[in-house]
VOLUM-276548 format. One record per residue (C-alpha): x, y, z. Coordinates in pm, whole numbers, plus 50000, padded with zeros to 5 digits. Layout:
XYZ;...
END
This chain:
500005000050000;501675036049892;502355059550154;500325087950009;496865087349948;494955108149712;493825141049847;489995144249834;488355173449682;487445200750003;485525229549968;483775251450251;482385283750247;480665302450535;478665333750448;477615358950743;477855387050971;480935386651198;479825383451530;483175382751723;486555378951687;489435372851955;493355377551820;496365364151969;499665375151905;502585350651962;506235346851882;506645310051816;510565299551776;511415329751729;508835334851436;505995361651495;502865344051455;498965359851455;495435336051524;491995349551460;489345334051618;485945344251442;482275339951531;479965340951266;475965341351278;474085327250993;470655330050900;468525301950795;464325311750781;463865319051177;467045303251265;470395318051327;473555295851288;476955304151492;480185290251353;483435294851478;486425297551291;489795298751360;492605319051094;496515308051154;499285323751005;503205327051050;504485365050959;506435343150654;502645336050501;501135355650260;497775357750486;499605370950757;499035407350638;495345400750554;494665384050879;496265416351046;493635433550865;490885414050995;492055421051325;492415454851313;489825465051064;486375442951054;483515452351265;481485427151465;477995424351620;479505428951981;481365460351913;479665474551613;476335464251639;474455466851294;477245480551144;478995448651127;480815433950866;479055405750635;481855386850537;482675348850319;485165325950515;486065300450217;488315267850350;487565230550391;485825208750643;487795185250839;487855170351180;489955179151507;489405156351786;491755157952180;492115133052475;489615145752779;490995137753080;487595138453225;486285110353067;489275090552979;487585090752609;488675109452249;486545136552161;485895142951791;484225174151647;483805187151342;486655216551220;485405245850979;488935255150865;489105289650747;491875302450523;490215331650312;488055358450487;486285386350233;484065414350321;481055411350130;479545445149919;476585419549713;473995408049846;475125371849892;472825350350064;473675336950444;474985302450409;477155276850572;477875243150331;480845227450190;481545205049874;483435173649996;484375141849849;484245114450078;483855077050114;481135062950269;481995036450544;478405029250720;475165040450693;472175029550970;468615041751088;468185072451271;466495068551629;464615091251812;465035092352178;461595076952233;463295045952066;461715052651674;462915054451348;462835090451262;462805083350869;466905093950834;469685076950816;472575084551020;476085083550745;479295077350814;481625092650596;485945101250571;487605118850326;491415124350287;492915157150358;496275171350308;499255152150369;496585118250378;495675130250682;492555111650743;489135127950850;486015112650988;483205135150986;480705138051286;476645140151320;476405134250925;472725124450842;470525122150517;466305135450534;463665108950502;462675125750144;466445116450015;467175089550231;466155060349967;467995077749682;470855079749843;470725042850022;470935033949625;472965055149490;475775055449728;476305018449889;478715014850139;482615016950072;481425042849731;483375071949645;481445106449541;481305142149587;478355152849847;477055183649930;476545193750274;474505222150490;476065221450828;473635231351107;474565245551411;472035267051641;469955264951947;466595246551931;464145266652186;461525243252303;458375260452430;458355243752728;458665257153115;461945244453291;460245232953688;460885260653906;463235248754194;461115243154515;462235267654819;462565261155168;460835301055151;461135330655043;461445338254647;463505330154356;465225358854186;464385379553880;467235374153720;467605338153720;468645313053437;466135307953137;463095292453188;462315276952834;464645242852779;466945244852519;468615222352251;471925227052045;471105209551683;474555203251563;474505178451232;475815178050891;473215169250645;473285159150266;471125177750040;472835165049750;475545141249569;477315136049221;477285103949069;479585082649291;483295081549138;483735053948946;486785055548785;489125071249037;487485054749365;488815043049664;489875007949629;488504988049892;492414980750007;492825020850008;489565021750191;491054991150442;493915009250495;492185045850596;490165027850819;493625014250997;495205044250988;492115063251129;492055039651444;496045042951499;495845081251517;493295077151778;495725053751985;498435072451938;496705103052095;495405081252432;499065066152415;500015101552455;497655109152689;498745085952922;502725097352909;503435116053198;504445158553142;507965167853125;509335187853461;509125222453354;512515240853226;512955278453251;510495297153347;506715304453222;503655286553088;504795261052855;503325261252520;500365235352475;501405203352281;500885169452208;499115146752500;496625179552574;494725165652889;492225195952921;488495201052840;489435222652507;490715207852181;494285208252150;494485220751747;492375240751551;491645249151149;493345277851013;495315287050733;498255265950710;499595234050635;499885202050863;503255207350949;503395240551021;500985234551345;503035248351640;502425222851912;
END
């Protein structure tokens, strides 16, 4: 089996109005570095989508200066108010994942990876999608939590990013109306572009949260919501070329992702479980392999595999 695997076709664009945005500033090895963290809200009908994407870029890069300009220059919601910028974030979508100490367990999320950011003067419609070939490795009924078929099937799919890294994507499902059509056209271990809306907002159920019971006296005004909410967080397919016939995945290629995929994750609790380094010098050290804490330990941004500082 070769070394290098083909690199899959990645395409992700998130269209907007900046929300928030948090820069960092670091010298890395003596190389001055800048990260952009951006908060974007979406709208979809009477929903509003927030995405979070992160921009990473040495002073050596061609983006550094335009990420300098983001953080000096674009107006968000918090500080700006209406006058915030609408702005396009076009990257890929891939998958970061860390060890949580908490739980002993690998956490996997999905990764919008930013790389160019645009201020928008048309009037482009809000929209947060990408155009991703992948392979599909399972596909099974979707279950409600009263223990019924909901009519969609839950899809597991991976795709193969730069450098073959390997990337399983999370919370992918396809609707009831599709769900046949797709069963047939895209059987397991098929290779084929697919076109996915990625949701992410808060579902507000109109429903009372029970008021805690006092000993006496009263609550206070300004307590905690009272409706229960819900975070919908999925990737669904709303669409698919005709599955790649003549430059698929062979199912050896396909074998040999899936082997790969499980010995990153083991190498990551193997790392987990080595105990820190004594600190040298002086200082917080800069966060690295083995990351033990509740946040993930890498993030998307604009710059190649090995060029990730820790």
């Amino acid at each position: 089996m070769e070394n290098n695997l083909r690199q899959c076709y990645n395409s992700l664009s998130v269209v907007g109005t900046l929300k928030s945005k948090e820069v960092t500033y670091k010298n890395i090895n003596g190389e001055p570095t800048i990260s952009v963290e951006l908060v974007i809200a979406s709208k979809d009908g009477d929903k509003v989508h927030e995405n979070k994407v992160r921009l990473w870029a040495k002073n050596t890069s061609k983006l550094y200066a335009s990420y300098v300009t983001i953080a000096n220059e674009y107006k968000t919601m918090k500080d700006n108010g209406n006058d915030a910028d609408r702005i396009r974030v076009t990257g890929s979508l891939e998958m970061t994942e860390y060890y949580s100490s908490n739980s002993g367990t690998i956490k996997t999320f999905n990764n919008l990876r930013g790389v160019f950011v645009n201020r928008l003067d048309e009037d482009l419609k809000d929209e947060v999608g990408a155009v991703v070939e992948c392979i599909v490795t399972g596909i099974s009924d979707e279950i409600s939590k009263d223990g019924v078929p909901t009519g969609r099937k839950k899809v597991q799919l991976m795709t193969v990013g730069y450098n073959s890294s390997i990337h399983e994507l999370q919370n992918v499902v396809v609707e009831k109306e599709l769900a046949e059509e797709f069963v047939k056209m895209y059987p397991i271990n098929s290779t084929g572009k697919l076109y996915l809306k990625i949701n992410n907002y808060v579902l507000v159920e109109e429903k009372e949260v029970e008021q805690p019971k006092l000993g006496f006296g009263s609550t206070l005004s300004n307590m905690p919501d009272s409706v229960a909410k819900e975070y919908v967080n999925e990737i669904v397919i709303v669409g698919g070329d005709t599955p790649n016939v003549a430059n698929r995945f062979t199912l050896e290629q396909i074998n040999e992702i899936k082997k790969r995929r499980e010995l990153a994750k083991l190498e990551k609790m193997n790392a987990a479980s080595v105990p820190p380094s004594p600190p040298s010098g002086f200082g917080n050290a800069f966060g690295g392999f083995g990351q033990t804490d509740s946040t993930p330990s890498t993030f998307g941004g604009a710059i190649m595999d090995e060029d990730i500082p820790f």
